[in-house]
C-alpha positions as CSV (number, residue, x, y, z in Angstrom):
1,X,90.8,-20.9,10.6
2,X,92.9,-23.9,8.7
3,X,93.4,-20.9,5.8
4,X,94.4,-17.9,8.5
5,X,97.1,-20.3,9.9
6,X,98.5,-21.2,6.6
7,X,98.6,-17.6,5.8
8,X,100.3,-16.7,8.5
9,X,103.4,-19.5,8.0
10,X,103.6,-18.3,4.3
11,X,103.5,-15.1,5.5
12,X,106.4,-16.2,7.6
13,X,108.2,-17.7,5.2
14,X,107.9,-14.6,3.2
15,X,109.7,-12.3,5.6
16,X,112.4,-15.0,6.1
17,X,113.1,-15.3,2.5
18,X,113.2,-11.4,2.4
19,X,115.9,-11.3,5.0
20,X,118.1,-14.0,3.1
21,X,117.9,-12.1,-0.2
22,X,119.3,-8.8,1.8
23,X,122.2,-11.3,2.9
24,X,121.2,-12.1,6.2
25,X,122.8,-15.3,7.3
26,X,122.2,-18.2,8.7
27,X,118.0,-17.4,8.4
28,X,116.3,-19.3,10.5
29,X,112.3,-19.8,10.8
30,X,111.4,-21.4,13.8
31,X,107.6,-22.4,14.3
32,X,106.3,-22.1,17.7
33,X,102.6,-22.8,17.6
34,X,102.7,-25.8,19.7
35,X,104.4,-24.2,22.4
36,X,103.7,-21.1,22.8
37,X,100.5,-18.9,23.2
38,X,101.9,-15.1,22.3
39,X,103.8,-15.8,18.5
40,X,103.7,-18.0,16.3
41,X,107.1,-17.9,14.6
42,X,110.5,-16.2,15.5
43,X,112.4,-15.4,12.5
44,X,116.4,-15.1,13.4
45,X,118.8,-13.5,11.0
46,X,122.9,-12.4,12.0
47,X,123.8,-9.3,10.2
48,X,127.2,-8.3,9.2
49,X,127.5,-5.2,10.8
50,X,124.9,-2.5,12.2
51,X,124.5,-1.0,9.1
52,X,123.7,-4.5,7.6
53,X,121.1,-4.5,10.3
54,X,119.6,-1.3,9.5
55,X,118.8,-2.4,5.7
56,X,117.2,-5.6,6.5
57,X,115.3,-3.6,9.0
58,X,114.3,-1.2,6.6
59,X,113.8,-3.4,3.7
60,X,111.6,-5.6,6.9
61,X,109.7,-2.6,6.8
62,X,108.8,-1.3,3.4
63,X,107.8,-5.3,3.0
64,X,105.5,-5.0,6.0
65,X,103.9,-1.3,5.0
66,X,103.5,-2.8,0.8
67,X,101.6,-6.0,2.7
68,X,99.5,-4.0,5.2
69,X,101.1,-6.0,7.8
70,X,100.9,-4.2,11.0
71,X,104.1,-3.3,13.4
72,X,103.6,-3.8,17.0
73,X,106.7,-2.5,18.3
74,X,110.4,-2.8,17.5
75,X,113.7,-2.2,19.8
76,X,115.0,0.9,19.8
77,X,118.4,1.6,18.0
78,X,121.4,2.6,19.6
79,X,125.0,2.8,19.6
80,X,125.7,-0.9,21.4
81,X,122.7,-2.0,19.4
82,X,124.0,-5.4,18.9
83,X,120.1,-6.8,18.3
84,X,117.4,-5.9,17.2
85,X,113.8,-7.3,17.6
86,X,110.4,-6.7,15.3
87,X,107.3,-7.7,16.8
88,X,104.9,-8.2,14.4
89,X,102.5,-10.8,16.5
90,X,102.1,-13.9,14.8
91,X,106.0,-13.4,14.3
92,X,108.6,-11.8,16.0
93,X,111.6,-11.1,14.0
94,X,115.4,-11.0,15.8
95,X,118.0,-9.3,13.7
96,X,121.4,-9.9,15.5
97,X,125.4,-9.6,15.2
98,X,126.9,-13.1,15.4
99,X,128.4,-12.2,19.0
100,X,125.1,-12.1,20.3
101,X,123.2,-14.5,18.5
102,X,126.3,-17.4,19.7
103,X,125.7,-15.6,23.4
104,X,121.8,-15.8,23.3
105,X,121.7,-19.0,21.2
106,X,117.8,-18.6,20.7
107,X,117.7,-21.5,18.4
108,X,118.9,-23.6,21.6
109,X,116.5,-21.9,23.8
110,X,113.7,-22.9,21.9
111,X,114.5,-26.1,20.6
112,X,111.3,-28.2,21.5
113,X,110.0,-26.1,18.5
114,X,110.1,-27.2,14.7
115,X,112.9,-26.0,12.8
116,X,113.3,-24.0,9.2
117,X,116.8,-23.0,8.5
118,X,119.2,-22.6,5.5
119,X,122.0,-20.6,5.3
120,X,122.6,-17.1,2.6
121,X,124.7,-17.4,-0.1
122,X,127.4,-15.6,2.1
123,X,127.6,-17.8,4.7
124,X,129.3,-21.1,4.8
125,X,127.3,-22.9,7.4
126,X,123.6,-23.7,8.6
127,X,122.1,-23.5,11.7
């Protein structure tokens, strides 16, 4: 069980670290075993634009499909689509424009959980 968990953050960690190198900013992991029963991690990432969006999505994706990890449903895309959500079950990955992620203010929401964050190379501030 100890090795499945640890899989799991890495595998976390992982996804994060794929969304910073496709210039998603201000990455944040946050860890929500202790309390929470339906995820284990959220993964938040502000995108530039929507087409920003669509690449991390995709690149989310092809990552996911190459690591036979399965997708268990995703938001659907449209033209106010200021957000954008991946549920893969032990993590649930929000993709966001900075408008809404300052609106929503997950981190905030969920702040009795424990905290990964660093910034991208294009941003000049960390959550």
């Amino acid at each position: 069980m100890a090795d499945m968990l640890l899989e799991i953050k890495e595998q976390a960690k992982s996804l994060a670290d794929l969304l910073k190198e496709h210039k998603g900013e201000n990455v944040c992991l946050l860890d929500l075993r202790e309390i929470n029963n339906w995820t284990d991690f959220f993964i938040i990432a502000t995108a530039s634009s929507k087409t920003h969006m669509d690449g991390m999505e995709r690149h989310l994706k092809d990552y996911c499909q190459e690591n036979d990890i399965d997708i268990l449903g995703s938001s659907r895309k449209d033209l106010e689509d200021e957000w954008r959500l991946i549920d893969l079950g032990f993590t649930v990955v929000h993709l966001m424009t900075a408008p809404t992620r300052d609106f929503y203010d997950l981190e905030r929401l969920w702040h009795y959980s424990s905290k990964s964050s660093s910034s991208s190379q294009s941003s000049s501030s960390s959550s």
